[in-house]
Every structure is written in structure tokens, then in C-alpha cells.
C-alpha positions in Angstrom: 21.4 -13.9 -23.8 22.7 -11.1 -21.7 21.2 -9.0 -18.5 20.9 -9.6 -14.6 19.0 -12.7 -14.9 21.4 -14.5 -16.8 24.7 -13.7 -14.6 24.8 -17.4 -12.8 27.2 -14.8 -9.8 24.1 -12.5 -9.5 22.8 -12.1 -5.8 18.9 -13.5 -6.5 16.3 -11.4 -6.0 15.1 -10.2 -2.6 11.9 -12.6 -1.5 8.6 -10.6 -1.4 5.6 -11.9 -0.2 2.7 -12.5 -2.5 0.8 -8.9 -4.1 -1.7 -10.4 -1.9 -0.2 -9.8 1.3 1.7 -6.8 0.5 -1.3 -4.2 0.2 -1.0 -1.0 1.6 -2.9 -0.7 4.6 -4.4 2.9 3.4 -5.9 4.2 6.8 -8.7 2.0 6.1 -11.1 0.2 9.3 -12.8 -3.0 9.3 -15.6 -3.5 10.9 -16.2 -7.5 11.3 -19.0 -9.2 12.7 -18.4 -13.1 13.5 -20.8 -16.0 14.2 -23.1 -18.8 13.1 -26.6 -17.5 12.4 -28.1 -20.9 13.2 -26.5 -21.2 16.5 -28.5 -19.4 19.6 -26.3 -16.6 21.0 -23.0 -17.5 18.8 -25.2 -14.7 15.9 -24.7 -11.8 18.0 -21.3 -10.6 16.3 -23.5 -11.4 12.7 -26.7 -9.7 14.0 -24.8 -6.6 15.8 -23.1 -5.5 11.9 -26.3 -6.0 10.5 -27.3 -3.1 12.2 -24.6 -1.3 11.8 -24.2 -2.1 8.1 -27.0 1.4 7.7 -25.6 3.6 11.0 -22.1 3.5 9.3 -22.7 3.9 6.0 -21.7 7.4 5.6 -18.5 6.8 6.9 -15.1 7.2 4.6 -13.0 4.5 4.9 -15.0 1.9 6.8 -16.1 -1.5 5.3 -18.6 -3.5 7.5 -18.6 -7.0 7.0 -19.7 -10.3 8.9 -17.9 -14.0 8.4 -18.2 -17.5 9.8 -14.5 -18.0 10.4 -11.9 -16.8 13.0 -8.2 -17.2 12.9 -6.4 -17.7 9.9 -9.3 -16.7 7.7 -10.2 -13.4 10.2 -6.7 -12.5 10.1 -6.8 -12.4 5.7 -10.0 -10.5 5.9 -7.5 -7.8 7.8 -4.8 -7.6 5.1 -4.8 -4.4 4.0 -6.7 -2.6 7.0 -4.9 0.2 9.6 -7.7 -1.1 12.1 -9.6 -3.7 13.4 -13.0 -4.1 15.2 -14.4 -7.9 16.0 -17.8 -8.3 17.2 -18.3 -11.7 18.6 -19.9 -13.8 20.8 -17.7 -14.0 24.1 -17.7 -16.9 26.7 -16.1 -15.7 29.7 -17.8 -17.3 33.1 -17.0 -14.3 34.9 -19.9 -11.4 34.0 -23.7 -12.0 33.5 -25.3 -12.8 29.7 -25.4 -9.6 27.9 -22.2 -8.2 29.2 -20.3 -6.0 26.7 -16.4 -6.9 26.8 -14.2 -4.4 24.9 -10.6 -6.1 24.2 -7.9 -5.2 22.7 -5.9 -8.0 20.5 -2.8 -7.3 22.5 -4.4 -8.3 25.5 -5.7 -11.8 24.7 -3.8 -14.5 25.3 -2.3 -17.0 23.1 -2.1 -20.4 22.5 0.0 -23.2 21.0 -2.7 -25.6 18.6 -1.7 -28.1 16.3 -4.7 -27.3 14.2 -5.2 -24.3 11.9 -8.7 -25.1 12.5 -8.3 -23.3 16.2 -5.4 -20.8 15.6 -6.6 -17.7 17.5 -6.3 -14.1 16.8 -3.3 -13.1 18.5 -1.6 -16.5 17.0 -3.4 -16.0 13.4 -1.4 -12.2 13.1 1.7 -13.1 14.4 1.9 -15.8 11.7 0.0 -13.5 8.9 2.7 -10.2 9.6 5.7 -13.0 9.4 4.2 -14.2 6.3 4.8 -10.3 5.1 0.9 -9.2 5.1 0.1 -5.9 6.0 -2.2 -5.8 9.5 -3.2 -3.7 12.0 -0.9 -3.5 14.3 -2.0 -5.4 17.8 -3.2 -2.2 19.6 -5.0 -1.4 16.1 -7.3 -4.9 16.9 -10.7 -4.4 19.0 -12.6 -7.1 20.1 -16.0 -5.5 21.1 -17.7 -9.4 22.7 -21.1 -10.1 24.1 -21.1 -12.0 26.6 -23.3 -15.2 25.2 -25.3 -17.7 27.6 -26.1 -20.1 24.8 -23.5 -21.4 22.1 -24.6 -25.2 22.2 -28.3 -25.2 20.8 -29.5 -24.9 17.6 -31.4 -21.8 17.0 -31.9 -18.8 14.7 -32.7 -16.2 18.3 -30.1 -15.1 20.4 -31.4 -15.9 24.6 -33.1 -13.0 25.4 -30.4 -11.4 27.8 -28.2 -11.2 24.5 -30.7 -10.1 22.4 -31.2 -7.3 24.7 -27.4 -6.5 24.1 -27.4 -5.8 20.8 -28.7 -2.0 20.8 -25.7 -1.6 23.5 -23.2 -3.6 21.7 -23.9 -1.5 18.6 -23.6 2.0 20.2 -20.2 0.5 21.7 -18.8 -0.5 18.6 -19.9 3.2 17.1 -18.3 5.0 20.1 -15.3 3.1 19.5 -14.7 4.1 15.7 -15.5 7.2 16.6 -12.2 7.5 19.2 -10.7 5.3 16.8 -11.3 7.6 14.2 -10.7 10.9 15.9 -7.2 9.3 17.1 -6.2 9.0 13.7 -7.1 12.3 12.8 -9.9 11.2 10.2 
């Protein structure tokens, strides 16, 4: 047999990451809701894209979507994506239930875990773009957080200070595609 993969002094072949991770990122936005729908106010990111699943439906290049999972499974849901915008619940101490927080990725803090279980975002794309996938960059990532008074208890309602927020959280997360959007000359 002859040809390039049979010359034992051939350089090998350059490592590429899996198809997988190497999709183009097409100009494409994300629009993620996160939560667990039987935990009080830890639903709002899920109940917030439910709502916006119908206001955003005519718009080109935008996938709404909720999950269950942060970190290393948020950060696969973003392969592919120019941009970025978590809704979650958001535990801060320092503002009053209700209180919409708008983040950018770049600006959260990491954290060293020995757990995959509790990677967070900032740590789940630094190890996702080293892996070769193809992310927003950090300043591409929103996190658009209600400020949550209840993520203990069992329950299928949000407190009502929350549930309150949800109308506001929605038009935030609409205003913010919308610069998004118009910044990216879509």
C-alpha cells in the first residue's frame, strides 16, 4: 500500500476536536431559561421563557429553550451560538425578592470545584472553548437573574414578589436581544 497514511516519517494529522464542538457559530442567539419547576422561586428562569417562547417567535435566528442543568451541560447547549442569554433564578443577599440582575459572563466570578456537578459558567466555557467548541465569546454571555426569596421548599409557585417579576424580567430579556441584536447589525 502506498499514500500519506502509510509513510511511518509522515507528521500525523493535526488534532481536531469532535464535529460536535467545531460548529460554526452562524450569528445565531440562545435564549435559555434554567430552573426546577417543582422548586418555589428556582422556576422563574423556566417560567420567564415560557413566555417568551410566543413574544420571540418571529425572530430570525433566535432559539428559546429552558433546561434543568448549569455548567457543563449549559455550556454544550451554547456550542454553536454567537450569543448567549441565561434567565435564572439569582441568590444574591444584597437587593429585595424580585430584583432583576443583568450580568454579563465576564463579570461573574470563578471558582475551583472538584465536582463537574458544580462547575460554573465562567469555569464550564473556559474548559468547553479549550476543548475546541465554538461559544459565545464571554462578553457575548447575559445572565438576565431574578432575584429569588425561596429555593429550599417544594413548590410548583414562585413567592409572590418573584412572580410579580416575571412580566419585568421578560421585557428585560426582550430589550436586551433587541441591543443585542441591533449591535450585530441583525
Amino acid at each position: 500500500m502506498t499514500g500519506a497514511g502509510c509513510d511511518p516519517n509522515a507528521a500525523p494529522p493535526a488534532e481536531q476536536p469532535p464535529a460536535a464542538l467545531r460548529r460554526a457559530a452562524v450569528g445565531k442567539t440562545l435564549v435559555i431559561g434554567l430552573g426546577n419547576p417543582l422548586i418555589a422561586d428556582d422556576s422563574v428562569g423556566l417560567r420567564v421563557v415560557e413566555q417568551l417562547k410566543s413574544r420571540l417567535a418571529d425572530y430570525s435566528g433566535v432559539d428559546v429553550t429552558e433546561d434543568y442543568w448549569g455548567g457543563l451541560r449549559l455550556m454544550e447547549r451554547m456550542i454553536g451560538y454567537s450569543r448567549a442569554i441565561v434567565v435564572d433564578a439569582i441568590c444574591t443577599g444584597t437587593a429585595p425578592p424580585g430584583t432583576i440582575h443583568h450580568l454579563a459572563a465576564d463579570s461573574l466570578a470563578t471558582q475551583r470545584s472538584a465536582s463537574a456537578h458544580d462547575v460554573n459558567l465562567p469555569t464550564a466555557l473556559a474548559f468547553g472553548r479549550h476543548a475546541g467548541a465554538e461559544l459565545p465569546a464571554d462578553q457575548d454571555v447575559h445572565l438576565v437573574g431574578i432575584e429569588a426569596q425561596d429555593v429550599i421548599n417544594f413548590s410548583e409557585q414562585c413567592t409572590p414578589a418573584v412572580t410579580e417579576a416575571i412580566p419585568r424580567a421578560v421585557e428585560e430579556v426582550v430589550r436586551l436581544l433587541d441591543a443585542l441584536l441591533e449591535r450585530s447589525g441583525r
